[in-house]
PALUMKE-214420 format. One line per field, with one value per residue (C-alpha): residue number from 1; residue in one letter; chain; x, y, z. Coordinates in steps of 0.1 Angstrom, whole numbers. Example, Ala and Ser with C-alpha at 12.3 -4.5 7.8 and 13.67 -1.06 7.14 Angstrom:
residues 2
n 1|2
res a|s
chain A|A
c1 123|137
c2 -45|-11
c3 78|71
//
This chain:
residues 579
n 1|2|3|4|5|6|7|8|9|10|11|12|13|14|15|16|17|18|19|20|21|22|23|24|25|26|27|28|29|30|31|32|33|34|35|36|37|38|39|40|41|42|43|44|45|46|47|48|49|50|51|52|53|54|55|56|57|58|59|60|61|62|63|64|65|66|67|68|69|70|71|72|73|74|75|76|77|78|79|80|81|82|83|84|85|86|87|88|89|90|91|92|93|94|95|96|97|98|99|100|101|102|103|104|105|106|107|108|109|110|111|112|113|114|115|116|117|118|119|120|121|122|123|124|125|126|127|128|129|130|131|132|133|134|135|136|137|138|139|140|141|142|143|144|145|146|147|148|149|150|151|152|153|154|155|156|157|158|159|160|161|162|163|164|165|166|167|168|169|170|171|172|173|174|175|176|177|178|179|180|181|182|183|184|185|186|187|188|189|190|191|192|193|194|195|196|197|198|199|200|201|202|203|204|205|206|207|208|209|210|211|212|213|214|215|216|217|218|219|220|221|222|223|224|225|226|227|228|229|230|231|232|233|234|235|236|237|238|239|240|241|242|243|244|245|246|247|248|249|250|251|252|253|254|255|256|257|258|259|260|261|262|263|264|265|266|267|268|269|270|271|272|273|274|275|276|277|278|279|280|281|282|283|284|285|286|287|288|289|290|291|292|293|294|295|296|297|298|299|300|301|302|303|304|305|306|307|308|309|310|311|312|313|314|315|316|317|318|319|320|321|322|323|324|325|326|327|328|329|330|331|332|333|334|335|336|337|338|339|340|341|342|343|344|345|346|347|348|349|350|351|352|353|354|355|356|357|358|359|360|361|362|363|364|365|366|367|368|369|370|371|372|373|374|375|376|377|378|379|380|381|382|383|384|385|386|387|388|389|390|391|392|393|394|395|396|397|398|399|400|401|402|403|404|405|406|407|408|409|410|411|412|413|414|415|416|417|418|419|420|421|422|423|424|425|426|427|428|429|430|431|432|433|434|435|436|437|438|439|440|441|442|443|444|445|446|447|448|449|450|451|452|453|454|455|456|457|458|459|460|461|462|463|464|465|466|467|468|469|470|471|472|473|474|475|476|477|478|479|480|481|482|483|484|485|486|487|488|489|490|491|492|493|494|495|496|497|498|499|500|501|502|503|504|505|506|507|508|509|510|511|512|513|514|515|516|517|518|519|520|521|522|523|524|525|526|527|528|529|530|531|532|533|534|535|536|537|538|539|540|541|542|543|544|545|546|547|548|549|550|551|552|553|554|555|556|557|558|559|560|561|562|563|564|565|566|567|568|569|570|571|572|573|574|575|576|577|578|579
res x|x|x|x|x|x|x|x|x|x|x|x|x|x|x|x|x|x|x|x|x|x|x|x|x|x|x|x|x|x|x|x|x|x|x|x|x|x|x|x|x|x|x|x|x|x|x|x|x|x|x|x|x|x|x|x|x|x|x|x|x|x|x|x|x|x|x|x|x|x|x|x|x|x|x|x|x|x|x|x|x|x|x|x|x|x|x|x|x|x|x|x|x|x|x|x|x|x|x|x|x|x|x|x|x|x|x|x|x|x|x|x|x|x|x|x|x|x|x|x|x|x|x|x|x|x|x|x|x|x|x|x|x|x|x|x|x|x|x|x|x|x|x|x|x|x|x|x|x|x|x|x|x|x|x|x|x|x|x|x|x|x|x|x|x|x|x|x|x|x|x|x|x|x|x|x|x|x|x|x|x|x|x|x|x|x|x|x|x|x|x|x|x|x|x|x|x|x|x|x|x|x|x|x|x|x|x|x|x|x|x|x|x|x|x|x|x|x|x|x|x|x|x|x|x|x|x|x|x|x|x|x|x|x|x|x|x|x|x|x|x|x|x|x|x|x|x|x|x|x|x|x|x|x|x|x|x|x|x|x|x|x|x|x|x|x|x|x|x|x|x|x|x|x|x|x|x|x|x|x|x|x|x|x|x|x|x|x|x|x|x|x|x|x|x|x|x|x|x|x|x|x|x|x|x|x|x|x|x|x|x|x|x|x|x|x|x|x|x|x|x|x|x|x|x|x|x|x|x|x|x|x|x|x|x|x|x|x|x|x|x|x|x|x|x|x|x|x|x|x|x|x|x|x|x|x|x|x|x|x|x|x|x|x|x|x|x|x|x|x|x|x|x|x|x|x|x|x|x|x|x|x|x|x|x|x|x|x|x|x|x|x|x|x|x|x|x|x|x|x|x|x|x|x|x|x|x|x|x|x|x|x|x|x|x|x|x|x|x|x|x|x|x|x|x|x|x|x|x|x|x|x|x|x|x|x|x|x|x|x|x|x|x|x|x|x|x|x|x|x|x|x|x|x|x|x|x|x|x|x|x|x|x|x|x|x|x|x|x|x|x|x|x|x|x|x|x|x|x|x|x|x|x|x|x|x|x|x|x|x|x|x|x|x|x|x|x|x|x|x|x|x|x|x|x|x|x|x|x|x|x|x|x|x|x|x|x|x|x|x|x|x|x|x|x|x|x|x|x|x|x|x|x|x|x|x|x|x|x|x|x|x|x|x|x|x|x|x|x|x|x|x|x|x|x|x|x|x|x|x|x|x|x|x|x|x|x|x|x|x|x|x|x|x|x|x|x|x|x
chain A|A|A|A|A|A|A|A|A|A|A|A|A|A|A|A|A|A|A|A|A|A|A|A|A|A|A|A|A|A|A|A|A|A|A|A|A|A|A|A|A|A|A|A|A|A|A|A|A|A|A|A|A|A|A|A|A|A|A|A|A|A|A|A|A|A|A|A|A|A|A|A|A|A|A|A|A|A|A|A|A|A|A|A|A|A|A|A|A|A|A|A|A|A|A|A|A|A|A|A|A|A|A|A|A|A|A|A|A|A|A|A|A|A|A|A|A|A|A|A|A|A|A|A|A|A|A|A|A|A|A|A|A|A|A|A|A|A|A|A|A|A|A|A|A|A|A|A|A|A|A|A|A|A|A|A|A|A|A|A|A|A|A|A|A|A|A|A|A|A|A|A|A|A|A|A|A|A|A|A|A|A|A|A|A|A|A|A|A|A|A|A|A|A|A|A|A|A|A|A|A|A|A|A|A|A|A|A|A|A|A|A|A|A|A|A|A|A|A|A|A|A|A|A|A|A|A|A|A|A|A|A|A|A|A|A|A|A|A|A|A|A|A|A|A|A|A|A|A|A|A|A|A|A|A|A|A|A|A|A|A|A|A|A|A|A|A|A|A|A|A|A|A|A|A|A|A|A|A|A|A|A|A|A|A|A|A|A|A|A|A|A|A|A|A|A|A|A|A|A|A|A|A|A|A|A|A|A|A|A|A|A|A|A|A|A|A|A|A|A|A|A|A|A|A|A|A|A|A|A|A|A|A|A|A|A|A|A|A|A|A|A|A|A|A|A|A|A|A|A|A|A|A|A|A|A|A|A|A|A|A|A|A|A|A|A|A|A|A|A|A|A|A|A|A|A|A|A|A|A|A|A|A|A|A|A|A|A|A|A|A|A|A|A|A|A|A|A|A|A|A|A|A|A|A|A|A|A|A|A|A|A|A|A|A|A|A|A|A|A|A|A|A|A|A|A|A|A|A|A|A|A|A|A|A|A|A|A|A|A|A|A|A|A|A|A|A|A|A|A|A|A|A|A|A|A|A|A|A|A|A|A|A|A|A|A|A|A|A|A|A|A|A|A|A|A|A|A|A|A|A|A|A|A|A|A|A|A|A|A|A|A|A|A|A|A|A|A|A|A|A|A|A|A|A|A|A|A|A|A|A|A|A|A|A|A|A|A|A|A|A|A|A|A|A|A|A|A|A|A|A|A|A|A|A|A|A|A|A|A|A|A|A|A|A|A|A|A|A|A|A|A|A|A|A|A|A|A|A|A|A|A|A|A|A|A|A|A|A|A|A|A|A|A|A|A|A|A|A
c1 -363|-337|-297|-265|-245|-249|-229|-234|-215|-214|-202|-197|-177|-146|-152|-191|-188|-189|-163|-173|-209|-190|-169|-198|-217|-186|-179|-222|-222|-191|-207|-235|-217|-214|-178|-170|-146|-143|-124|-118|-111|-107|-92|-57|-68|-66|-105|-128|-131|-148|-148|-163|-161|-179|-188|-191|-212|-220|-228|-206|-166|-150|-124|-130|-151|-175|-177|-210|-232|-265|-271|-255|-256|-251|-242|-238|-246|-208|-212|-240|-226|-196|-207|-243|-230|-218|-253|-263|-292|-323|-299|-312|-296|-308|-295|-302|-325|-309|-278|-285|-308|-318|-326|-365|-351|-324|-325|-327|-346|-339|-352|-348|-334|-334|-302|-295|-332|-334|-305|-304|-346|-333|-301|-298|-259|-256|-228|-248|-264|-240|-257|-289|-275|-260|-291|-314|-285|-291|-324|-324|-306|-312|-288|-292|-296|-292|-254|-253|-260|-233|-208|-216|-219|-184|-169|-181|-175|-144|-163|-185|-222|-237|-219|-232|-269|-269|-257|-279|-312|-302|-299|-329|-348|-329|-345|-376|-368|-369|-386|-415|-405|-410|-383|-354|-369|-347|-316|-324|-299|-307|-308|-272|-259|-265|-231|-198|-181|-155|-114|-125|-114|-112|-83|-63|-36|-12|-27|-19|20|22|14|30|67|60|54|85|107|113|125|133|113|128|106|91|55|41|9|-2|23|21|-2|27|47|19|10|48|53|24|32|68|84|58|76|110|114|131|108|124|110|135|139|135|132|174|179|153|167|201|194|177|208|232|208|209|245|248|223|181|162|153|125|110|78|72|56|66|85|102|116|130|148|162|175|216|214|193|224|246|224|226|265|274|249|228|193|165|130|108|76|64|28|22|5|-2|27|49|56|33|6|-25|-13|-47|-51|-36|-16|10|34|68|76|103|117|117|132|161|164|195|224|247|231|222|203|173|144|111|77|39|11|-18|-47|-54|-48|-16|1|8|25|45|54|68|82|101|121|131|143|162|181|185|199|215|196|169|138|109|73|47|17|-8|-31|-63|-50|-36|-64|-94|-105|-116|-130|-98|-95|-76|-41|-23|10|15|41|54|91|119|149|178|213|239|263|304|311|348|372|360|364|402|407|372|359|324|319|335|320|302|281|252|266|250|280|283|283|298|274|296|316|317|352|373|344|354|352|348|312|312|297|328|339|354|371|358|376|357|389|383|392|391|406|390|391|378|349|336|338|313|285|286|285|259|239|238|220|188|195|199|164|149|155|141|107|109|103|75|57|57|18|9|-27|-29|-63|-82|-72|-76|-80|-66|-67|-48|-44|-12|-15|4|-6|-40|-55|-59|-91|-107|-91|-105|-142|-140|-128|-153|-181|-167|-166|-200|-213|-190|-154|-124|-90|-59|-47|-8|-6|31|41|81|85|129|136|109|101|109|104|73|61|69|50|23|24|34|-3|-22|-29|-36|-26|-38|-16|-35|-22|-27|-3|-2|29|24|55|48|41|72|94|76|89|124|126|105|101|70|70|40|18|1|6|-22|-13|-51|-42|-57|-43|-75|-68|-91|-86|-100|-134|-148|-167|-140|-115|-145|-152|-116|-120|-151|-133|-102|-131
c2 -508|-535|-521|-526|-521|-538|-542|-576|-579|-618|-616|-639|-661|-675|-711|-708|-708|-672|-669|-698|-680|-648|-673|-690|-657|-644|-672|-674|-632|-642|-675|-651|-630|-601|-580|-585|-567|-581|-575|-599|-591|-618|-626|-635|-662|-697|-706|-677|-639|-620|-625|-606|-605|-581|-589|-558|-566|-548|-551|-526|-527|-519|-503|-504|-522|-499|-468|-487|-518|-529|-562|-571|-608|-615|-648|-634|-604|-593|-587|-565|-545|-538|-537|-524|-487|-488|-495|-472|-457|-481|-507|-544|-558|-601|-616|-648|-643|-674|-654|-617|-596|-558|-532|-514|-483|-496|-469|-497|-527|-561|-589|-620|-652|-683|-696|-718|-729|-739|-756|-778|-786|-799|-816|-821|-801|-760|-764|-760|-726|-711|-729|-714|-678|-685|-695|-664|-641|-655|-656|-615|-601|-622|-644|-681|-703|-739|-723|-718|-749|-764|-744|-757|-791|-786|-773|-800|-832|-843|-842|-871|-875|-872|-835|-827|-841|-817|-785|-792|-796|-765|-747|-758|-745|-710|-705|-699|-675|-646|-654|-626|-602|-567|-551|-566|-552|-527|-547|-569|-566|-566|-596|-608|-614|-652|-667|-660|-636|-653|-642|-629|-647|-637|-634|-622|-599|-625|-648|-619|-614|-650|-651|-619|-637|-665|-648|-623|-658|-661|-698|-697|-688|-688|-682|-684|-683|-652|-635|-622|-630|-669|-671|-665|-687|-718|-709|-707|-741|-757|-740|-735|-767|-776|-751|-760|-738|-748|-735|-742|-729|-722|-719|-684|-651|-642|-679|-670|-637|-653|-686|-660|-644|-675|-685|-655|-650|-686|-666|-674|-653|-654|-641|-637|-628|-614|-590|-561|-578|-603|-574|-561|-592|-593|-559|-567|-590|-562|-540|-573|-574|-538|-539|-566|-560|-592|-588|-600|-595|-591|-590|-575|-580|-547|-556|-532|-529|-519|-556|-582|-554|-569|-591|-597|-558|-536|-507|-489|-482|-502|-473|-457|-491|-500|-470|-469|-503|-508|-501|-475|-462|-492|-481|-501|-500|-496|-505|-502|-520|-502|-525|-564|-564|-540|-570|-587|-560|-548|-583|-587|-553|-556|-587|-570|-540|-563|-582|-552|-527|-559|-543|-556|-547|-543|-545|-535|-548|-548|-570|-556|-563|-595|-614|-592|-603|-595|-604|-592|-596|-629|-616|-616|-635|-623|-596|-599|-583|-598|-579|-598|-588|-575|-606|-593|-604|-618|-589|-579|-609|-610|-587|-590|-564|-574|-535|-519|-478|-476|-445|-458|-476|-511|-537|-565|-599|-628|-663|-685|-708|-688|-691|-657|-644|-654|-623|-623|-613|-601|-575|-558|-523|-532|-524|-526|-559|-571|-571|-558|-520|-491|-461|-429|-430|-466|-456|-424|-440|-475|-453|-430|-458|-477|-448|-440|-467|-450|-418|-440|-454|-421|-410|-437|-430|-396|-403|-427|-409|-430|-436|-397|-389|-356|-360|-337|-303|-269|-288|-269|-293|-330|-360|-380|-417|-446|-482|-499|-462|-461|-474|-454|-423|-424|-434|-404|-381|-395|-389|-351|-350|-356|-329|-303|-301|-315|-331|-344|-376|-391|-428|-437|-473|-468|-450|-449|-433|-409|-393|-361|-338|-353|-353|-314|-308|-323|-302|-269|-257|-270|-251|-275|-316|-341|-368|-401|-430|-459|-449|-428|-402|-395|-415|-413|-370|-372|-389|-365|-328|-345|-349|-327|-291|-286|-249|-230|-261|-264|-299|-317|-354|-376|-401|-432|-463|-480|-518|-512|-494|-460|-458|-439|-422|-411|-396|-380|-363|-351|-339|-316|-305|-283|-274
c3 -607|-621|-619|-632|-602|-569|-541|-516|-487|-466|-431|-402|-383|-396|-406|-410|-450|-454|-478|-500|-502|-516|-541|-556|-560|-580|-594|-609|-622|-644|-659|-665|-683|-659|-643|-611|-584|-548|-518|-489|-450|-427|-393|-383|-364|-381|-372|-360|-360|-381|-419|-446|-488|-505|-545|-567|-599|-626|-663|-670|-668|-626|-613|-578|-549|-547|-515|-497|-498|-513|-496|-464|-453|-416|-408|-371|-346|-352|-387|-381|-353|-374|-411|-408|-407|-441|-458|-494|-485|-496|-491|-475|-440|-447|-411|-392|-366|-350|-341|-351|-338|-356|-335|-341|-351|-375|-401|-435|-444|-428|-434|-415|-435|-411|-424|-390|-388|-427|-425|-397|-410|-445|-436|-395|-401|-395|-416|-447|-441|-461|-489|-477|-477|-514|-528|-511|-524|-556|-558|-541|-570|-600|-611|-625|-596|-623|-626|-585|-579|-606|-590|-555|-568|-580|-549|-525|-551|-538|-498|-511|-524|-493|-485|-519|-513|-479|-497|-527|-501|-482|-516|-528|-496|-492|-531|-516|-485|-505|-538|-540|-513|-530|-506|-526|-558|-562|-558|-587|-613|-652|-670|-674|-708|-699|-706|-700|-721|-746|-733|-698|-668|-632|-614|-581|-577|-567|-596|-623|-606|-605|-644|-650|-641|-655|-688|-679|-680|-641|-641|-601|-574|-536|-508|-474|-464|-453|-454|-479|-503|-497|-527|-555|-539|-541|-575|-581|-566|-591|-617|-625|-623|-655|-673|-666|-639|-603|-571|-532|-500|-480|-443|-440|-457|-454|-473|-498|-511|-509|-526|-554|-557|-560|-593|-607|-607|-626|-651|-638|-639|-602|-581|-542|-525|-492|-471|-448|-423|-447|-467|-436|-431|-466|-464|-461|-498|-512|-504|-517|-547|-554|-546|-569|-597|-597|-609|-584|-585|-546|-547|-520|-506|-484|-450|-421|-395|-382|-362|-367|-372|-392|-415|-430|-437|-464|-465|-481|-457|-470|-499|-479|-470|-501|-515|-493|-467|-464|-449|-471|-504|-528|-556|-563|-588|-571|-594|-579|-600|-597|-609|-614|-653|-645|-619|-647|-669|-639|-632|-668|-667|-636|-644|-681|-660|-630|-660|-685|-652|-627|-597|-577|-587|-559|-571|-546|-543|-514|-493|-508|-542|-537|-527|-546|-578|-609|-640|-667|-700|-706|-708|-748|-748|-782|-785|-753|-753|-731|-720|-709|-694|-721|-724|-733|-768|-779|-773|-742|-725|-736|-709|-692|-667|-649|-638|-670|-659|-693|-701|-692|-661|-672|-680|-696|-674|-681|-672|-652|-674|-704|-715|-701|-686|-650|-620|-582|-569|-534|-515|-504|-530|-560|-592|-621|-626|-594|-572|-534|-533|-510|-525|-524|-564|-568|-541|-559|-592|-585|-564|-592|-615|-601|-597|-630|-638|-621|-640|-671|-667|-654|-689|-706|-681|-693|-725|-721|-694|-667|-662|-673|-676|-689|-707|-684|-702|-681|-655|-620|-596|-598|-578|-579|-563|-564|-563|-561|-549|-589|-596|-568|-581|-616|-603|-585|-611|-632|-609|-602|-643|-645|-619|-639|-621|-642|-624|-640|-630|-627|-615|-619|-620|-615|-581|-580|-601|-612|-642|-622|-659|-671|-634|-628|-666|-648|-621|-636|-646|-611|-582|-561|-561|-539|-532|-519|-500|-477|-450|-419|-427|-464|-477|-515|-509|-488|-517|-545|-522|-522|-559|-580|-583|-574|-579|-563|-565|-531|-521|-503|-486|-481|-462|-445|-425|-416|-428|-459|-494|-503|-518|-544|-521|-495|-527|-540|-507|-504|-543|-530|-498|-528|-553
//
């Protein structure tokens, strides 16, 4: 029976095509009208290793990549021995029997496609079985192959008529592999809508933060390459300097945050992105940053560590670095985005809140998110609001003082130039004029000052909830998560909704300082809250203990550090274990 879900899965060696296959599939559902959700894992290594994409798509709207998979594409005998496991049941192995072989008493269907064989029969050149395995995907589960075929027409253009000619024959033969076999029936999606849905577009995680500052008014970008943040800073690089903006790759991460900080002291509004390790590096200028009130926005790309770790795999283990790398205590504002569409708020959000509060702003992201895509509604410009520093009008700069202690502990500051509006800017203690000082007096009165800044903005959260979900009324039981864990979260309160059991939900997007009231009404009327997480020692469940009351609440961490997100399935599991 036709569906409107399906899950395909193309695995095999890096460089073999495998995630072009997975591209051009995604890229087809969405010119035939359908959503789309995918996650990407591949190697380390420049050329080889294991690669895989999966492609979620659905007719209806997704928040997640799905818990297991429908249709599983080997291109190898690796991708089978590693990703035939995680099969729904009735789901369909295809493999090449050229480099895969299935054991007898595999416990789904498989079904040998002779990518390899087909290929180098049509064209003389292995290369193009990845055009085979496009067109029997296509062909397995119902989508246009005419669009297919424009797509891949498209891709290999600029590679000449005859690379074109090659894919196009291969296509045309990998059409007909599966055309009539009765085991893929029940993959088959519905009819797609036929067209592609007018305002919907697909994008990354890095794409949307990459938009998301550019519509926030970032108008310099510093940076170093490092997976997997190197995406903002190419898109940066293309991008920016069409807008008026100034972009520089600097020689290494320190130089980066610094050269970030010299713009935004002469009044840019500046920006950096970087992973684990680079934010390590740029710890001491986060403390300068945070010392001499210059906003500065870091994205950073969470990877799994510690060390080199797996760069190409996600995690969430940099929230305590975040919240407190450095050395001495220099507040910071730390934001998570939590979704594709939500990268680009955040990324608005935290460059209003770097200039409005002069701290550096961290905005977490993750691998997983970064490179997954979706199809989003095309984001509205209109109504966008931009915060900017408070600038010292005439009588204050007769006597001007850079860190007047104001109630709210934000000051006015003074862009270079601006007549009577000249200070000092260092990272040694100051007064609030901006001259060096050590006194006791002095001391106590710029950390309380700069400090309350966070409690400034922890009222403001208060007041707007922060991310609170409290639509799930009676409920005893809640989960609390942070980051991209969100859309795996709500498909698996949904699914528990259906079969009778009702969980609150809190997703917060600003992580220092927290909402700690509107969290605690939250968690007053629960027994029981999960807390999930991508990281080994329950960081974010550590960080909530240390600032809310949570009262007789039983706290529950659910953790996991595996190199891939959370499924519906595995949070939906955890749900029926505290039922």
């Amino acid at each position: 029976m036709p569906r409107n879900d399906v899950v395909v899965r193309v695995a095999g060696e890096g460089g073999e095509g495998v995630i072009s296959v997975a591209e051009i599939l995604t890229r087809t559902a969405v010119d035939s009208g359908l959503d789309v959700f995918t996650f990407r894992s591949y190697p380390a290594e420049i050329k080889g290793g294991l690669a895989m994409m999966q492609v979620r798509i659905s007719k209806d709207p997704l928040s997640s990549i799905g818990s297991h998979t429908d249709i599983l594409m080997c291109f190898n005998q690796e991708a089978f021995d590693v990703w035939s496991g995680a099969m729904y049941p009735g789901g369909v192995v295809l493999f090449d029997p050229k480099h895969c072989n299935v054991p007898d008493d595999y416990a789904h269907t498989a079904i040998p496609v002779p990518l390899h064989e087909t290929a180098m029969k049509e064209t003389g050149a292995r290369i193009s079985k990845n055009a085979v395995a496009l067109a029997a995907l296509v062909e397995g589960i119902n989508l246009p192959a005419e669009k297919a075929s424009e797509l891949l027409v498209r891709k290999f253009t600029r590679k000449g008529q005859e690379v074109v000619d090659k894919n196009l024959k291969s296509f045309a033969a990998g059409a007909g592999l599966l055309r009539g076999n009765a085991k893929l029936d029940a993959m088959k999606l519905v009819d797609a809508p036929g067209e592609k849905r007018v305002g919907r577009i697909v994008l990354s995680g890095n794409q949307s933060i990459s938009l998301g500052s550019i519509a926030g008014g970032c108008n310099f970008v510093a940076g170093y390459p490092i997976t997997p943040a190197t995406q903002v800073l190419e898109f940066m690089m293309k991008y920016l300097p069409g807008m008026g903006g100034r972009v520089i790759q600097a020689e290494d991460e320190i130089s980066a945050i610094a050269t970030c900080l010299g713009a935004s002291y002469a009044g840019a509004r500046s920006m950096t992105a970087t992973s684990g390790p680079g934010l390590c590096l740029m710890s001491e200028l986060i403390g300068m940053a945070s010392m001499s009130e210059i906003p500065v926005v870091l994205i950073d790309v969470m990877r799994s560590g510690p060390g080199t770790g797996m760069p190409t795999k996600t995690e969430q283990s940099d929230l305590m670095y975040a919240l407190h790398g450095s050395s001495g205590e220099a507040p910071r504002i730390v934001i998570a985005a939590t979704s594709i569409e939500d990268c680009f708020v955040q990324a608005i959000n935290a460059f209003n809140l770097a200039d409005r509060y002069q701290m550096p702003v961290i905005l977490l992201s993750d691998q997983a998110m970064a490179y997954r895509t979706k199809t989003v509604d095309q984001p509205d410009l209109v109504g966008i609001e931009l915060a900017f520093r408070e600038q010292p009008q005439d009588a204050a700069l007769e006597d001007y003082r850079r860190y007047l202690d104001t109630d709210t502990g934000i000051s006015p500051v003074a862009v270079p130039g601006t007549p009577g509006g000249m200070y000092v800017s260092s990272g040694l203690e100051h007064d609030e004029g901006g001259a060096a000082n050590y006194t006791p007096e002095v001391r106590m009165q710029m950390v309380e000052k700069r400090y309350r800044k966070l409690r400034t903005l922890a009222t403001e959260l208060s007041k707007n909830g922060n991310g609170l979900n409290t639509s799930a009324d009676g409920a005893e039981i809640g989960v609390i998560g942070w980051g991209s864990t969100e859309g795996p979260i709500k498909e698996a309160i949904e699914r528990a909704g259906r079969d009778g059991t009702r969980f609150a939900h809190l997703q917060p997007r600003v992580l220092m300082p927290l909402a700690t009231d509107k969290i605690e009404q939250f968690v007053a009327p629960l027994k029981k809250v999960l807390i999930v997480e991508e990281n080994y020692t329950a960081q974010f469940a550590q960080h909530l203990r240390a600032n809310v009351a949570m009262g007789g609440t039983e706290i529950i961490p659910v953790n996991q550090c595996s190199g891939f997100p959370f499924t519906p399935d595995e949070v939906y599991a955890e749900l029926q274990k505290h039922t």
